[in-house]
N, C-alpha and C positions, 0 to 999 in steps of 0.2 A: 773351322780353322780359327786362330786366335786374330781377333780385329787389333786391339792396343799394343803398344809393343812392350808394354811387360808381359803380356799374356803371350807372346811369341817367345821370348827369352824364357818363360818358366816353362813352355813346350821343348825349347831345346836342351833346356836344361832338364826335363824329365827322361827324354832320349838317351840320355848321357846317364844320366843313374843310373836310368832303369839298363844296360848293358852290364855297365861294371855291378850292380848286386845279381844279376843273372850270373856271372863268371864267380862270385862268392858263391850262392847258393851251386853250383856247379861243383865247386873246392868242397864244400860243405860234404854231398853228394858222395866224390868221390874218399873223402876220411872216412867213410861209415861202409861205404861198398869195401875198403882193403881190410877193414877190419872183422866184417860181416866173412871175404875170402878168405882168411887166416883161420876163422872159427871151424868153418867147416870143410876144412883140411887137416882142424884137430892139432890143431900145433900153438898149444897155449901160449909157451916164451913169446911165438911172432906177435898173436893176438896182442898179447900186454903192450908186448913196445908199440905195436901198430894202433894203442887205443890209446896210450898217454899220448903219441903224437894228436890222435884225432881229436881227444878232448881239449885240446888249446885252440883247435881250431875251431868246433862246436861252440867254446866257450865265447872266439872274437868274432864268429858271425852273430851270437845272439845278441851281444855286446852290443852290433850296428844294427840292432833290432832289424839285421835280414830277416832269422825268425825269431818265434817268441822264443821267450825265456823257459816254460815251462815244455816248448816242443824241445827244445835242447837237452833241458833235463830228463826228457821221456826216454829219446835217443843214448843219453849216457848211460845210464838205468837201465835199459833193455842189453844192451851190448855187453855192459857190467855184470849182468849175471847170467848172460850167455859165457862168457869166458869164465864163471867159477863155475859153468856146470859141465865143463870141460872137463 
């Protein structure tokens, strides 16, 4: 346990991030699963719109370096040419 009491404050305050970027990477998670369920129902028009939404999303958690940058753009990429092989 933290002795000083700034080391207590940056423990409570680590508590508190780390939920609210769990509920981000959660949002993250679930843009990529509706998109991934559109693809393989075959129903291109859904995919598209369900992927520009999910790409703003992808885009503002990399943003908050939930994840990196270049797993964001692996994720766009892969899903991006899942829906043109549609």
């Amino acid at each position: 346990m933290a002795n000083s009491a700034q080391a207590r404050k940056r423990a409570r305050q680590a508590v508190k991030q780390r939920t609210h970027n769990v509920s981000l990477r959660s949002t993250l998670r679930t843009a990529i699963k509706k998109v991934q369920k559109a693809i393989v129902a075959g129903d291109k028009t859904v995919a598209q719109a369900e992927f520009t939404q999910s790409m703003s999303i992808i885009d503002s958690i990399a943003d908050k370096k939930i994840i990196h940058k270049n797993k964001a753009a692996r994720h766009k990429s892969r899903l991006s040419a899942a829906i043109k092989a549609l």
